[in-house]
C-alpha positions as CSV (number, residue, x, y, z in Angstrom):
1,X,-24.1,-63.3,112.5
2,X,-21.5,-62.2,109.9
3,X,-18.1,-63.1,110.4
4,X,-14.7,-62.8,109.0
5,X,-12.1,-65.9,109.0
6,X,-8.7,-64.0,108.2
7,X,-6.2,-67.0,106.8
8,X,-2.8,-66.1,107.0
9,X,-0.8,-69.0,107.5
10,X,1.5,-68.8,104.3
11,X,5.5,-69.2,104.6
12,X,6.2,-67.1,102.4
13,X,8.7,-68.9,100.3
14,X,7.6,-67.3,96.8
15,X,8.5,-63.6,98.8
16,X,12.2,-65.5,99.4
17,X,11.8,-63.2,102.5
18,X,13.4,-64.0,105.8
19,X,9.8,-63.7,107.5
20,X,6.6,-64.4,106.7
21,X,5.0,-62.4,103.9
22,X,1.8,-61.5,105.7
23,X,4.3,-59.8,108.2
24,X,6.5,-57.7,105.5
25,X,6.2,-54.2,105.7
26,X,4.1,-52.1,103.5
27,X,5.0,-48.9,104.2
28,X,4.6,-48.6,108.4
29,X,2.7,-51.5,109.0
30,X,2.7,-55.6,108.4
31,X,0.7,-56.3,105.2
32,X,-1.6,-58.6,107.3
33,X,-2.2,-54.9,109.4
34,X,-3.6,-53.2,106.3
35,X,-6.2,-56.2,105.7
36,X,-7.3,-56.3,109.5
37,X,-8.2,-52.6,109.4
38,X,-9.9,-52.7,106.1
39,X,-12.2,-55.4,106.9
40,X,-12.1,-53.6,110.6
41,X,-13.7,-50.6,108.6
42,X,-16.5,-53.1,107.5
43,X,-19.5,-52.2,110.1
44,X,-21.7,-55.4,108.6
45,X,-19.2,-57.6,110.3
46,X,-19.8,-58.6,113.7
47,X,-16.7,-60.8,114.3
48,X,-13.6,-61.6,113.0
49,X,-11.3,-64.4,113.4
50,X,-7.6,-64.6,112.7
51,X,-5.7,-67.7,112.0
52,X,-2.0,-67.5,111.9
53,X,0.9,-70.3,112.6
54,X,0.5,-72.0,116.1
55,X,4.5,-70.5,116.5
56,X,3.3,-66.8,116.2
57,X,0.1,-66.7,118.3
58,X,1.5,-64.4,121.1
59,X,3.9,-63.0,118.5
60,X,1.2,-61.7,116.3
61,X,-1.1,-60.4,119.0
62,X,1.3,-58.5,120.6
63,X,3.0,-56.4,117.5
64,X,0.6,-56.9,114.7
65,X,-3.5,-56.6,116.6
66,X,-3.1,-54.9,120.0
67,X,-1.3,-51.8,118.6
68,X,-3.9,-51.6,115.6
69,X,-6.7,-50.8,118.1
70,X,-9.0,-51.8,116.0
71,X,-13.1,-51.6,116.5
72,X,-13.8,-55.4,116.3
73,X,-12.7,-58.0,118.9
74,X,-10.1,-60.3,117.0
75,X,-10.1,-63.8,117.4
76,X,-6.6,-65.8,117.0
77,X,-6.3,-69.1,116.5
78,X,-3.6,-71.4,115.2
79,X,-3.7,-72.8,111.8
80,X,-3.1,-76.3,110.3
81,X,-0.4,-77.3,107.8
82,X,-2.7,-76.9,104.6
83,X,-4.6,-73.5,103.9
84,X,-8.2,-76.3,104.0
85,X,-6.6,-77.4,107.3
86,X,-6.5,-73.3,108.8
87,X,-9.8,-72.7,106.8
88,X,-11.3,-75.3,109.5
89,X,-9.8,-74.3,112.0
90,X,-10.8,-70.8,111.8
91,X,-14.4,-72.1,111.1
92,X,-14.6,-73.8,114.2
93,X,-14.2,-71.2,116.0
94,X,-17.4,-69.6,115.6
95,X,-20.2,-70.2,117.2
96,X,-22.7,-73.1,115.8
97,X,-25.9,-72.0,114.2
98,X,-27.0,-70.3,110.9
99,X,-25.0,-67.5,109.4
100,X,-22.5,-66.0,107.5
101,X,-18.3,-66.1,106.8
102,X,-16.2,-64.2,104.8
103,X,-13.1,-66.1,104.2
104,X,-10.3,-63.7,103.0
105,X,-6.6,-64.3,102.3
106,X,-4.5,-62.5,105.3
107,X,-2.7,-61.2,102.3
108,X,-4.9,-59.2,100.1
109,X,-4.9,-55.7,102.1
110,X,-6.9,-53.7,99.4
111,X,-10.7,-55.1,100.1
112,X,-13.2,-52.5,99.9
113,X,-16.2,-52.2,101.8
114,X,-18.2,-52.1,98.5
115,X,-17.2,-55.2,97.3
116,X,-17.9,-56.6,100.8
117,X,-21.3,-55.0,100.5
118,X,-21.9,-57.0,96.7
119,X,-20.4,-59.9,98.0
120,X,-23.2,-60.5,101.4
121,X,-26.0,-59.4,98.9
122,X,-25.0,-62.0,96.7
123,X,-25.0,-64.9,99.0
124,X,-28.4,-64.7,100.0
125,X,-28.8,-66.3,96.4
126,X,-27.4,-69.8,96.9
127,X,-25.5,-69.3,99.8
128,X,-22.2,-69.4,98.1
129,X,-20.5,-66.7,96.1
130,X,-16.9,-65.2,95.4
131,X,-15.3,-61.9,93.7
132,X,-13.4,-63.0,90.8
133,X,-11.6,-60.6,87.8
134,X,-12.0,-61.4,84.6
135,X,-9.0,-63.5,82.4
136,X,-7.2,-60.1,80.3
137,X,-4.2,-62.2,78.8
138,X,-4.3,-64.8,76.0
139,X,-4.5,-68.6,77.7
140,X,-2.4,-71.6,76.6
141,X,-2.8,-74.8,77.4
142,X,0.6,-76.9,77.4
143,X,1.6,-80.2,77.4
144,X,4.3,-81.7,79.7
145,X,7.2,-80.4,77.8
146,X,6.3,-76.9,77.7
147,X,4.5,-77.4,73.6
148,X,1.0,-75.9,73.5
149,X,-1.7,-77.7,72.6
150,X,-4.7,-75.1,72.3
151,X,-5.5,-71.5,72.7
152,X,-8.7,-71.2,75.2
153,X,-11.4,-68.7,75.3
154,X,-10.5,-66.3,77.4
155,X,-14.1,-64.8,77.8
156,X,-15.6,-67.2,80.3
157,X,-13.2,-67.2,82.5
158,X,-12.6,-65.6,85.8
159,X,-9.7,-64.9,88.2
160,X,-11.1,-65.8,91.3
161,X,-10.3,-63.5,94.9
162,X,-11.5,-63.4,98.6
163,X,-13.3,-62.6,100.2
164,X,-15.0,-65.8,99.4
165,X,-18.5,-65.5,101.3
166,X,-20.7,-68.5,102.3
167,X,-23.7,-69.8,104.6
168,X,-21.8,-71.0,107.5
169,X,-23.3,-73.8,107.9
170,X,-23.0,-74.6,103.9
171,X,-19.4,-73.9,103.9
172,X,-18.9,-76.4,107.3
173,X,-20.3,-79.3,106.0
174,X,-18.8,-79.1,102.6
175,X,-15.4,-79.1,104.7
176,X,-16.4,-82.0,106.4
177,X,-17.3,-83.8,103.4
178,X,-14.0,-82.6,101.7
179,X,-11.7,-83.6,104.5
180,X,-13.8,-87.1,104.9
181,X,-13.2,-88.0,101.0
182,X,-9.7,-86.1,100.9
183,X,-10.3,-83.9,99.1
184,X,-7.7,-80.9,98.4
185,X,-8.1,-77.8,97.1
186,X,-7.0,-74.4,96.5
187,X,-9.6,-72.2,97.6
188,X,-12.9,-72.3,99.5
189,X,-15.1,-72.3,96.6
190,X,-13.6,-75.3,95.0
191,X,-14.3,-77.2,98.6
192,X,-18.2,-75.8,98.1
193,X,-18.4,-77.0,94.7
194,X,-17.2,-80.4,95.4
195,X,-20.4,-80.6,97.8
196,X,-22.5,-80.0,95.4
197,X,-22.8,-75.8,95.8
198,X,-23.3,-73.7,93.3
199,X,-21.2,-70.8,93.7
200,X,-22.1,-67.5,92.4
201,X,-19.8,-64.4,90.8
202,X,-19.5,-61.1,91.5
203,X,-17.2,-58.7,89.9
204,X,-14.1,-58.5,92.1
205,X,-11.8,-55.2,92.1
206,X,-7.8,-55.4,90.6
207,X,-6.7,-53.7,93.2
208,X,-7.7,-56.5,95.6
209,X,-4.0,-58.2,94.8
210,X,-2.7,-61.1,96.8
211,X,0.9,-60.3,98.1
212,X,2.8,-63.4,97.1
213,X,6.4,-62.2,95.1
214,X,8.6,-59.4,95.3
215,X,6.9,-57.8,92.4
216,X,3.5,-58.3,94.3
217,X,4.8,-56.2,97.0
218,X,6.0,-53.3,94.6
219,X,2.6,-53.2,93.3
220,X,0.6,-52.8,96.5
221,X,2.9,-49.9,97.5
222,X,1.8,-48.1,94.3
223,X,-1.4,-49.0,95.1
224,X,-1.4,-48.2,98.6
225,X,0.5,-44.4,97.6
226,X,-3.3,-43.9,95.3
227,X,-5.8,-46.1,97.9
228,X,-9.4,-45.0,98.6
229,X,-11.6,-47.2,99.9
230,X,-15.0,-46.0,99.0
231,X,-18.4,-47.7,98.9
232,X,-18.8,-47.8,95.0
């Protein structure tokens, strides 16, 4: 089994929008919309699950999947009040036993079908691996006042993306382990790591934005204006 766990939980606060950002427009459709039918354009996948706020379960079925008609059955489920906490819960919902799960930010609508190909040829590796960019500006580190301390090498690292892919059953039980210890983190791959993974790198694709600010949004309608998703 391959599957797809579609987190869009966010507020939207940073967007200082009166919805949430996964359900702004871009162009005709909710930005949430646009992921669902690229990953829906994804034949590897066999399922897909969407996790969205327990307030807009029926909400979001109703105006943002039925009228998509997409090819894959979608699966809603509610989230929790932490992106690790929706992560789980969208986990859960998949059948036990071996596979793999995509785990992609309900926000990044520009995922190509190529990178999704690199990413589930990757993982058969260690069982863990994510698209990341690499770093193209100069990187301070400051102290609490703002006064920089050092300049860091900018060559090793990587701006990390989703889809982040994993063994299903790798990914669950280094959420168990996180949530038993409480541990927190950002992202997926820093939950596997804490279990002891070793997460591999593939290069990700800067068109695969996540839609958090006002500015976000103006760049994924210049994007969208010149999108092609193609298999290189």
């Amino acid at each position: 089994m391959i599957a797809a766990v579609i987190v869009a939980g966010g507020s939207g606060l940073r967007m200082g929008a009166d919805i949430r950002k996964q359900y702004l427009r871009l162009e005709e459709k909710p930005i949430l919309a646009h992921t669902l039918m690229a990953l829906d354009r994804c034949p590897t996948l066999d399922t897909m699950v969407l996790v969205v706020p327990m307030a807009d379960l029926t909400w979001c079925r109703r105006h943002v999947v039925d009228p998509l008609g997409l090819d894959h059955e979608i699966r809603l489920v509610a989230g929790g009040r932490r992106r690790q906490a929706s992560v789980v819960n969208g986990l859960s919902a998949l059948k036990q036993g071996s596979g793999v799960v995509m785990i992609h930010d309900g926000v990044r609508p520009f995922v190509r079908r190529g990178l999704v190909d690199a990413l589930l040829e990757a993982v058969r590796t260690t069982g863990a691996c994510i698209p990341a960019i690499p770093a193209t500006d100069t990187l301070k580190q400051v102290d609490t006042q703002g006064m920089i301390l050092r300049t860091l090498d900018r060559r090793p690292i990587r701006l990390a993306q989703t889809p982040q892919t994993f063994s299903l059953e790798l990914i669950r039980k280094a959420h168990h382990m996180a949530a038993r210890q409480g541990f927190n983190a950002t992202d997926d791959a820093s939950v596997a790591e804490f279990a002891g993974a070793r997460v591999r790198v593939v290069p990700g694709d800067r068109d695969n934005i996540k839609i958090t600010t006002p500015q976000d949004l103006i760049l994924a309608k210049a994007i969208l204006a010149n999108w092609h998703d193609t298999d290189g």
